[in-house]
C-alpha positions, -999 to 999 in steps of 0.1 A, spaced: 0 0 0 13 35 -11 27 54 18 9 92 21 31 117 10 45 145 36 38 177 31 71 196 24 82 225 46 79 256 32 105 279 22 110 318 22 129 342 14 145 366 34 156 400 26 176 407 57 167 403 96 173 427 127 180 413 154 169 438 184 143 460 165 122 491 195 101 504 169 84 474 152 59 466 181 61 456 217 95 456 234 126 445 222 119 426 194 136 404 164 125 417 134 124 397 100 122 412 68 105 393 40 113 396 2 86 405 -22 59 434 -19 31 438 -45 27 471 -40 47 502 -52 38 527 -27 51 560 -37 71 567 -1 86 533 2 120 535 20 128 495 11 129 491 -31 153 467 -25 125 442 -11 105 444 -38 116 417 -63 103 382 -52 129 367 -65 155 387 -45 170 378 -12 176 347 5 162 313 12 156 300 44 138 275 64 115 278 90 141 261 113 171 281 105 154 310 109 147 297 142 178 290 153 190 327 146 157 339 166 167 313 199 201 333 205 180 364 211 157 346 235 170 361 263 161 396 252 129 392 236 111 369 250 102 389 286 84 417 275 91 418 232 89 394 207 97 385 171 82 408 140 77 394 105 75 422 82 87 433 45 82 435 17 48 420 21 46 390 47 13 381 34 32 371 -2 47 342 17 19 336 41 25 295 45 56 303 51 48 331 82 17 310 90 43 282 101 68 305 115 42 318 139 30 287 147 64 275 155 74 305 174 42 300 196 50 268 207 85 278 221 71 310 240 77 336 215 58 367 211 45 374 174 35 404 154 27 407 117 38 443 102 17 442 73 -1 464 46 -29 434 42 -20 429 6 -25 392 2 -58 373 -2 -82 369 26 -77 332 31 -42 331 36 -45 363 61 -65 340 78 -41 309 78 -12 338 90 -38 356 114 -43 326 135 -8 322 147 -6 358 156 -5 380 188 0 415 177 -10 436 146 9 462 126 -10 472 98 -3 498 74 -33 523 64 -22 544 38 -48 565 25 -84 573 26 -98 572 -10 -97 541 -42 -82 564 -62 -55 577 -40 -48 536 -30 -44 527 -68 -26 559 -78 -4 562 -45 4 526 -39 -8 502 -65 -30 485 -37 -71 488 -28 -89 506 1 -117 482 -2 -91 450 -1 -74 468 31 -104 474 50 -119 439 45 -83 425 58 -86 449 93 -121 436 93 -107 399 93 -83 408 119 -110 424 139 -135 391 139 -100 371 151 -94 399 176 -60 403 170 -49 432 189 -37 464 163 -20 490 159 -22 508 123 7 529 110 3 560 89 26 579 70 26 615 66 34 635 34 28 667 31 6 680 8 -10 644 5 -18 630 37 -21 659 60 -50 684 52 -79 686 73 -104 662 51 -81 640 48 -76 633 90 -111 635 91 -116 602 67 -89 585 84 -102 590 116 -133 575 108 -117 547 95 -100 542 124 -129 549 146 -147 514 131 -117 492 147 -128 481 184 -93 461 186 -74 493 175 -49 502 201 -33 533 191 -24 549 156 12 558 148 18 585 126 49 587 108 64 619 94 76 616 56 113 612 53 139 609 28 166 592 37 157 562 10 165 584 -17 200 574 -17 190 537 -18 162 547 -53 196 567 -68 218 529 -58 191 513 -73 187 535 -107 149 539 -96 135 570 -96 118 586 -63 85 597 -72 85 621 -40 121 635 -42 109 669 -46 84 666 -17 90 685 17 99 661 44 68 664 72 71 687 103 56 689 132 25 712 117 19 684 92 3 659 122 -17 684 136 -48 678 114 -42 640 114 -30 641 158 -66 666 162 -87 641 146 -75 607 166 -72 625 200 -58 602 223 -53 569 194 -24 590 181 10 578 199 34 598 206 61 606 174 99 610 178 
């Protein structure tokens, strides 16, 4: 009788890994950085994780074995952070990263922009303690134009996480003269507003220090000649979300 094939591991690819990120959720955390995005968002300060076929392979268990010598860092109060490129590109591959990491204690968070179908958010979601998702504008048009993505496909991804009740944060970047004016808070705030399992919002001010990286790269930076953001640019935005609004550096 034929014996029932195993399923085999699966494989990612890695773009590069940190290995005691404070700014990618929770405490101290390891932070892993996936090859591959979908998207082309307009203010991206990682081109270089865009290619799918870029960076290296790995295994679930060596990947493992980097994230154990950390252990006694992370694991108290932080965690490990899968982010990108787009995690949800290589969501068997996360889905059983997370699901290993549970079992040995570890902390998870997905940094994510939701761009990936529903069913394998779900597969990822399940194996996950702690949201980051990225909400990057408040209109169809500004999503296809800005980023290459949907509004409509974002939202029904924070609304999966929301039936899981996966705890979130959502991250916002902040570019002058695109995300910043007074209808524009408004929208996002209401978005925000329909997120029970929202924690806090961080806003990010618009920076250029990619644009060495596009110039590397010979691709060209669709915002070089936009203003970096100041403090007057999050007013709007910090107004709207009152107390939702963490603190910026």
């Amino acid at each position: 009788m034929p014996q029932p094939q195993l399923a085999a591991a699966p494989v990612g690819r890695v773009n590069s890994c940190q290995s005691m990120g404070a700014v990618d959720g929770p405490g101290l955390r390891y932070v892993v950085f996936l090859q591959g995005c979908p998207l082309r968002c307009a203010y991206c300060h990682n081109p270089d994780t865009w290619e799918f076929g870029g960076g290296e392979e790995t295994t679930v268990e060596s990947l493992l074995q980097k994230i154990r010598r950390c252990a006694p860092y992370i694991k108290k109060e932080g965690g490990v952070t899968v982010t990108g490129g787009e995690p949800l590109a290589q969501s068997e591959f996360v889905a059983a990263l997370f699901a290993a990491l549970r079992a040995e204690g570890f902390h998870t968070a997905l940094d994510t922009a939701g761009a990936g179908s529903l069913a394998a958010a779900r597969a990822v979601l399940a194996h996950t303690d702690f949201l980051l998702a990225d909400l990057k504008f408040t209109t169809e048009e500004e999503y296809r134009r800005c980023a290459g993505g949907s509004l409509a496909h974002t939202l029904e991804f924070l609304d999966l996480a929301r039936e899981m009740g996966v705890p979130l944060w959502l991250r916002h970047v902040v570019v002058p003269g695109l995300t910043d004016d007074a209808q524009h808070a408004a929208r996002f705030a209401a978005l925000c507003w329909r997120y029970e399992n929202l924690q806090r919002v961080e806003l990010l001010p618009f920076r250029k220090l990619c644009l060495e990286k596009y110039r590397a790269m010979g691709i060209p930076f669709l915002l070089e000649d936009t203003p970096e953001a100041g403090p007057e640019h999050l007013r709007a935005l910090r107004a709207a979300l009152g107390k939702l609004a963490a603190p910026t550096s």
